[in-house]
C-alpha positions in Angstrom: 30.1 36.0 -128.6 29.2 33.4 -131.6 27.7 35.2 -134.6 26.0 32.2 -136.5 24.5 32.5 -140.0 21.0 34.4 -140.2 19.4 31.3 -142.1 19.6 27.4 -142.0 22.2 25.7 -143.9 23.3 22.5 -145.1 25.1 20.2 -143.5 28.0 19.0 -144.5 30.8 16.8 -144.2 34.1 15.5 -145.0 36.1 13.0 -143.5 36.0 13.7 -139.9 34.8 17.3 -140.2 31.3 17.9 -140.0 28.9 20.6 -139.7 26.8 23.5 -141.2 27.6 25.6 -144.1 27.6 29.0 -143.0 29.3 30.7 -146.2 30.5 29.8 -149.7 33.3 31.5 -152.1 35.8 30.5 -154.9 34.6 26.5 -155.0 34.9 26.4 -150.7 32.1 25.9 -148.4 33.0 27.4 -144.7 31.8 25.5 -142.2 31.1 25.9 -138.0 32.9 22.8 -137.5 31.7 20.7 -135.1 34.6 18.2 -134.4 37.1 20.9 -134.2 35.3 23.4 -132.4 35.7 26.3 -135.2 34.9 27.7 -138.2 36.9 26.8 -141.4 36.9 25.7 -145.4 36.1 22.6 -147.3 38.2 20.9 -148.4 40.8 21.7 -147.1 44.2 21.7 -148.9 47.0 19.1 -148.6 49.6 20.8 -146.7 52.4 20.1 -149.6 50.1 22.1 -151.8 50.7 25.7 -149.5 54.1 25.4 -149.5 55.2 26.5 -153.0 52.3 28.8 -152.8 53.7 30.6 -149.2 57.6 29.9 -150.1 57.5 32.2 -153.3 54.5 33.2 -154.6 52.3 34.9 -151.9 54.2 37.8 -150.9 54.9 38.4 -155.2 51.4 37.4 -156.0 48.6 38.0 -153.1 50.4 40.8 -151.2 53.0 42.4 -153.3 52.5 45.8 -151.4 52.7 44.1 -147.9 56.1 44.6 -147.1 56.2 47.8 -148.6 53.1 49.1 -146.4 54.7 47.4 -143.6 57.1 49.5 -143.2 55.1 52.7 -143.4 53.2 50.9 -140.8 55.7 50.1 -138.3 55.6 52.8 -136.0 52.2 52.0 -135.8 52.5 48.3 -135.5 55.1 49.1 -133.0 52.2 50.3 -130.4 50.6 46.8 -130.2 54.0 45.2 -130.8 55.2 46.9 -127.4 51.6 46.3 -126.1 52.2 42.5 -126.2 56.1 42.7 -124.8 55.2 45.0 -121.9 52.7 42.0 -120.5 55.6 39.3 -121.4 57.5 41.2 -119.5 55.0 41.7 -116.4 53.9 38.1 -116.6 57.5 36.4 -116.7 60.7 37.2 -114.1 63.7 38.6 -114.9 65.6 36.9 -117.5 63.2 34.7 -119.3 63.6 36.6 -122.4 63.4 34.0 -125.2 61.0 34.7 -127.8 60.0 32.4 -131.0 57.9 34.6 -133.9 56.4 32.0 -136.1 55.3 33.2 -139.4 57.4 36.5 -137.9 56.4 38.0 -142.0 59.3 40.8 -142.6 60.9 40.6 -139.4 59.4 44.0 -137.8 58.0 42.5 -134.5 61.4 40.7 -133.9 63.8 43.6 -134.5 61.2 45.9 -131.7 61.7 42.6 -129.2 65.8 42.7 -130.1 65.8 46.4 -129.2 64.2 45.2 -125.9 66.9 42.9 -124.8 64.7 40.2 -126.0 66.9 36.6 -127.8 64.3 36.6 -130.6 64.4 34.1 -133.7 62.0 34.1 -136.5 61.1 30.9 -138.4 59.1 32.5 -142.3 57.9 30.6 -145.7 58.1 33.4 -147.6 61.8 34.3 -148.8 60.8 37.7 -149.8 60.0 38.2 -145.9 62.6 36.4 -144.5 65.4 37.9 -146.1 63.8 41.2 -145.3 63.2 40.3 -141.6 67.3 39.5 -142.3 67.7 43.0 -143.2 66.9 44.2 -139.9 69.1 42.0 -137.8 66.8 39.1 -136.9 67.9 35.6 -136.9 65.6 33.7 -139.3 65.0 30.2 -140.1 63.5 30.0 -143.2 60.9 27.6 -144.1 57.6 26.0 -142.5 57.4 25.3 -138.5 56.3 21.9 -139.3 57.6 18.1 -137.4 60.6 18.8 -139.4 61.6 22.2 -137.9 60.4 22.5 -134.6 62.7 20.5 -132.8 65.9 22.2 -134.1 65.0 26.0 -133.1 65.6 25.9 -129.1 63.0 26.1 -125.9 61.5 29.4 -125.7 59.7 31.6 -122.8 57.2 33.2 -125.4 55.9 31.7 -128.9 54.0 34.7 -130.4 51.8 33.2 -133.6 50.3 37.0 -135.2 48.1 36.0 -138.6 49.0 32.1 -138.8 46.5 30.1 -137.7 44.0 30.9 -140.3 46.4 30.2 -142.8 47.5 26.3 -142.1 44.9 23.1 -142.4 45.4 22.2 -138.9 45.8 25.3 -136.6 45.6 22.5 -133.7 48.4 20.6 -135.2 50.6 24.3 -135.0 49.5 25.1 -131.8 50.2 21.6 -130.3 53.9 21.7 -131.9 54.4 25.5 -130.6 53.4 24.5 -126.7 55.7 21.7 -126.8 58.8 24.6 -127.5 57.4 26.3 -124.5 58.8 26.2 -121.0 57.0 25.3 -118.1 55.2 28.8 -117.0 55.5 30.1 -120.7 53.3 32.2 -122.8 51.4 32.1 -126.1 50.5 34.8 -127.7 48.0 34.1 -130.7 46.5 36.8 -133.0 44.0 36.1 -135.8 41.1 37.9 -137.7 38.0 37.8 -135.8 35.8 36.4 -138.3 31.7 36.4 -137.8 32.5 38.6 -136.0 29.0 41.4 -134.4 30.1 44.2 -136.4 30.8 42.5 -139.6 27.2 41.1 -139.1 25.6 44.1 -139.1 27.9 45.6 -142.0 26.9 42.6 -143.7 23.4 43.7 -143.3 23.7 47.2 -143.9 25.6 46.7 -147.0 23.7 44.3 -147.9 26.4 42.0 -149.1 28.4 39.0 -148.6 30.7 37.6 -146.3 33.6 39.8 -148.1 36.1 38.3 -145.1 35.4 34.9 -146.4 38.8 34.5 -148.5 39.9 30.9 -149.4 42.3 29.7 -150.2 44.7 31.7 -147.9 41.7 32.2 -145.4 41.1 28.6 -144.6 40.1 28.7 -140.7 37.9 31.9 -138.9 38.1 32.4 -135.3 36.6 34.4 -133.1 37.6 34.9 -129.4 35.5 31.9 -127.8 36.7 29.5 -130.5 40.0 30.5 -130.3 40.0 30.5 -126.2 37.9 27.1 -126.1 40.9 25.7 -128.7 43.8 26.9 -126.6 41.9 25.6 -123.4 41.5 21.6 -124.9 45.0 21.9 -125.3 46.0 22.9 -121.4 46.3 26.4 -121.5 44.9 29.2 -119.2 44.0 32.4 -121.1 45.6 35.7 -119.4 44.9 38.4 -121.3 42.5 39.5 -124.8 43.1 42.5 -126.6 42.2 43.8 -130.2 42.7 46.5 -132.7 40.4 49.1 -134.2 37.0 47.3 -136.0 37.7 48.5 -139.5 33.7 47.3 -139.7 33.2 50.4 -138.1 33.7 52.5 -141.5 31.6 49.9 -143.5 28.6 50.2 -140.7 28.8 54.7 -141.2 28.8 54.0 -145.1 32.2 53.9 -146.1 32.2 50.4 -148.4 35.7 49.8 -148.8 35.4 45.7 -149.9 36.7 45.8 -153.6 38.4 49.5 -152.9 41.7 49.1 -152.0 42.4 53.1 -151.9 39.8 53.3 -150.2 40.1 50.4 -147.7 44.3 52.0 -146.9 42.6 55.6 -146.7 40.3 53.9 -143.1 43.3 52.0 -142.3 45.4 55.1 -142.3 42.1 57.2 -139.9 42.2 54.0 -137.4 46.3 54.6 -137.5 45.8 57.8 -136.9 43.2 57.4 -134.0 45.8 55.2 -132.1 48.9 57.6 -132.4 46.6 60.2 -131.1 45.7 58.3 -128.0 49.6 57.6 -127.6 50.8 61.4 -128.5 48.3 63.0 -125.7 50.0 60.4 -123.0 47.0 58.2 -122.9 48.5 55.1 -123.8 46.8 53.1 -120.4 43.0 54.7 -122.4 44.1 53.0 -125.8 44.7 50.1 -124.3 42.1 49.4 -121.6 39.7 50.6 -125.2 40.7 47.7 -127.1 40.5 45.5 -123.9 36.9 46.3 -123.3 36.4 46.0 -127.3 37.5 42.1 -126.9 35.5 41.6 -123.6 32.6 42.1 -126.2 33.8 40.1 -128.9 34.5 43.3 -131.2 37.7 44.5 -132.6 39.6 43.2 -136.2 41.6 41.0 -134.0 41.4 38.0 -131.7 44.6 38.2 -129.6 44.8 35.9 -126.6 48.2 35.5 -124.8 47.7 32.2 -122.9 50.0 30.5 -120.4 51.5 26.7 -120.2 51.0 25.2 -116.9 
């Protein structure tokens, strides 16, 4: 379900991107991309320029209580982590148990799929999260997965990509590079922000503000489940399965405006945590999760996550 701007807009282009402006913040136009099939910034950064910024400054600089509220998180994070490893796991036989986290962050998802019997290896920028994914017994490559890197880390049965793809200049260039580690039969896993998304339209339009999700420069590409599912089908893959998490829209839409609040914005994230463990503590964990797959039937939910598989 495509959300598209509520008024015309210029059209613009840039090389071999083209198409309509559909938001503007901090000197970048976002545009609904008509050569690549998605929504994303102009211009786009070189690729040389991310790589000081994701090596050592983003995790210091842009998110310097991530890690932190990461692990207060995890046992929440560890639902949807299991979520995604119990349909690995159903999809794929016995023994095809290789997993590759790219952009794996502090290491939390890989240390639940080591606990699992899973051979999981991280590849991470940042060397704040990399040596903390270290911490807890991953193996981690540090550095970009790029034409450089790819080759050396191994085939895998499952690439799992969780908040990447809106961070690089060419998601299909990623993606592309990650199917090729694959094994025939294989699964991808891909999770973004689902951007344009119905509810953040009509908390747009009840808050009467902004695209507050618009956020170059580290927000350079927004999906949403048909871009992301039409981009994973040009390049050969069946999609399996779509699931979400809880639409934090949800609080702006009942009047709780947490853009520009962070207390405010980690008091909704803590009810939506809490909503989820409630679900899980009654023994409903089958209802919490046939929820969020009806959410992403609809388009709706925080999350795009689409596990896909090679041919």
């Amino acid at each position: 379900m495509k959300s598209r701007a509520s008024s015309p807009s210029e059209f613009l282009q840039d090389g071999r991107h083209n198409g309509p402006r559909i938001a503007s913040a901090k000197g970048h136009d976002i545009i609904d991309c008509f050569a690549c099939g998605f929504r994303h910034a102009l211009p786009l950064p070189d690729a040389a320029r991310l790589e000081q910024e994701y090596r050592q400054n983003y995790y210091a600089d842009e998110k310097p209580n991530f890690i932190a509220h990461a692990g207060e998180d995890q046992d929440w994070f560890a639902l949807a982590q299991n979520d995604r490893l119990d349909v690995f796991e159903r999809r794929l036989v016995a023994g095809r148990r290789r997993l590759l986290d790219i952009g794996c962050g502090p290491g939390f998802f890989l240390r639940t799929a080591i606990a699992r019997g899973w051979q999981a290896h991280g590849i991470e920028p940042s060397r704040q999260a990399a040596a903390h994914a270290r911490t807890l017994g991953a193996t981690v490559t540090e550095g970009f997965f790029n034409a450089e890197s790819a080759p050396g880390l191994g085939r895998f049965d499952v690439v799992n990509l969780t908040n990447v793809l809106e961070h690089v200049p060419d998601p299909t260039e990623v993606l592309t590079r990650a199917i090729g580690l694959l094994e025939p039969g294989g699964l991808l896993c891909v999770g973004v922000p689902n951007d344009f998304s119905p509810f953040q339209i009509a908390a747009r339009s009840a808050l009467g503000i902004g695209e507050w999700w618009v956020a170059p420069p580290h927000h350079l590409n927004y999906f949403d489940f048909d871009s992301l599912s039409a981009l994973l089908e040009r390049l050969g893959l069946a999609d399996q399965e779509r699931t979400t998490s809880f639409p934090m829209e949800a609080f702006l839409m009942m009047g709780e405006d947490y853009t520009g609040d962070a207390a405010l914005g980690r008091a909704c994230h803590n009810r939506r945590k809490r909503f989820d463990t409630a679900l899980e503590a009654a023994g409903l964990k089958d209802v919490r999760r046939n929820f969020y797959r009806a959410l992403a039937s609809q388009g709706i939910g925080r999350e795009a996550v689409i596990i896909a598989a090679k041919p």
